[in-house]
N, C-alpha and C positions, 0 to 999 in steps of 0.2 A: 355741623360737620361730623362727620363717622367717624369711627377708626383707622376704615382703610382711607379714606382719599387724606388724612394728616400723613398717614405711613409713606406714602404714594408720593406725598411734596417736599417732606424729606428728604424721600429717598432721590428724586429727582436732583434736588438743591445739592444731595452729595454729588452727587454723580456728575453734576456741571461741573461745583467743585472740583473736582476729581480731574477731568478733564482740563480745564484748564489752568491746574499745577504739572498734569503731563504734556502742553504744548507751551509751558514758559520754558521746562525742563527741557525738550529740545531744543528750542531756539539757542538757550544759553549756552550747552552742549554742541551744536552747531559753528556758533563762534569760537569755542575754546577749539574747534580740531580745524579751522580753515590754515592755521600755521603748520602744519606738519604732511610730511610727505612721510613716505615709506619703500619698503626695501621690495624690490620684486626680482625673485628667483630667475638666474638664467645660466643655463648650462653653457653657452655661450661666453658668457663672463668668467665662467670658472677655468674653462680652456684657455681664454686669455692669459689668466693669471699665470694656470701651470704650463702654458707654454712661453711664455714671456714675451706674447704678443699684444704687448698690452700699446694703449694709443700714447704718443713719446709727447703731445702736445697739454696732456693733463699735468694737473698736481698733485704729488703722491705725501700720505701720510701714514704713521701708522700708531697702532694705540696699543699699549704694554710694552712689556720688555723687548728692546734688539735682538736678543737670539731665541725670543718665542712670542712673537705679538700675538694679540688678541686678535685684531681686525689690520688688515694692508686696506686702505681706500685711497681710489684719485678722482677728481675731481677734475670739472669742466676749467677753463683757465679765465674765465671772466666771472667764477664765483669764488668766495672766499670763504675759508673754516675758518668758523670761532670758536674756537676751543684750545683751553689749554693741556685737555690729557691728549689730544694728538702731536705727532712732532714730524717734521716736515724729512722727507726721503727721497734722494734723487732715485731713477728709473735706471739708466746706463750704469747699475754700479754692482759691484760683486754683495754688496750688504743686502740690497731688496732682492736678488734671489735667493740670499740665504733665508729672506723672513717669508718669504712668500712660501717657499718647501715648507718652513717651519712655523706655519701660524697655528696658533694652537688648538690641539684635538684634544678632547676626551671621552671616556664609554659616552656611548650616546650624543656624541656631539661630532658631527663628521666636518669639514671645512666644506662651503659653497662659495657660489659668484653670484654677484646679484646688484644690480640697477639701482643705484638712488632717484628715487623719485620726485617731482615737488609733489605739490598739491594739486595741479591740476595733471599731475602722469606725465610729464615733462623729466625725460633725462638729463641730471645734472650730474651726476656718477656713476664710480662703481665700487665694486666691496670686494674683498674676501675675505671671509670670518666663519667661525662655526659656532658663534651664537645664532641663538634661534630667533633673539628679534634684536631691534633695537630702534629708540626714537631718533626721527628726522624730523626738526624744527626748521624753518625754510623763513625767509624774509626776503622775499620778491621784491621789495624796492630797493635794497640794500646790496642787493645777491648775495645773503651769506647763509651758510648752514651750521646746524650743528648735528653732527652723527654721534649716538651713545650708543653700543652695544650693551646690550645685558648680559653680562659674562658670570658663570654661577663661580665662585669661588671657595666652592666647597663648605660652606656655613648649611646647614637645614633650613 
């Protein structure tokens, strides 16, 4: 045997290698994200919110302080929030339009409306918040969610 045809089987044997650490590495990755839905922007939503035409059959929560939450979300009324940093808010009441005016802004961070998604693009809510993402953990047998905003809190 040569030079080149050892170089040559090596280099093959890496390169399987290779390959099939990058299709374990999907599959595994594949499973870790089939729980999670996501937030999708809709100007529509956001109108709701600032007109207070929002649907009276959901259930409303909101996450931060009463006179500047973070995020206002309501929810489909056959799924359940599991979370303890949200806290349950009636709709018909002077307090959710004052948080809803007053969800919280800062430079660079505007307030939007936006669809909670499952996993398969299935509308189980809605949002309004002016962080810029946050995770949807979803359990379809269960029906429950959890919604987290990533709210910056002014640390670097």
């Amino acid at each position: 045997m040569n030079f080149y045809s050892i170089f040559f089987q090596k280099r093959i044997i890496t390169t399987t290698r290779l390959l099939a650490i990058s299709v374990l590495v999907m599959i595994v990755m594949s499973g870790c994200l089939e729980n999670y839905g996501r937030l999708q922007r809709s100007a529509e939503v956001q109108t709701m919110f600032e007109t207070g035409q929002l649907p009276s059959e959901f259930n409303y929560h909101f996450f931060g302080s009463r006179n500047h939450p973070n995020a206002v979300m309501g929810l489909k009324p056959d799924w359940t929030l599991r979370s303890k940093m949200w806290r349950k808010v009636e709709l018909s009441t002077e307090e959710f339009k004052y948080m809803t005016k007053w969800v919280w802004e800062d430079l660079g961070y505007y307030k939007y409306g936006a669809n909670i998604l499952d996993p398969e693009f299935e509308k189980i809510g809605i949002i309004y918040t002016s962080s810029w993402m946050a995770t949807v953990k979803v359990d379809k047998d269960t029906k429950t969610v959890e919604v987290m905003p990533h709210v910056f809190n002014g640390d670097p």
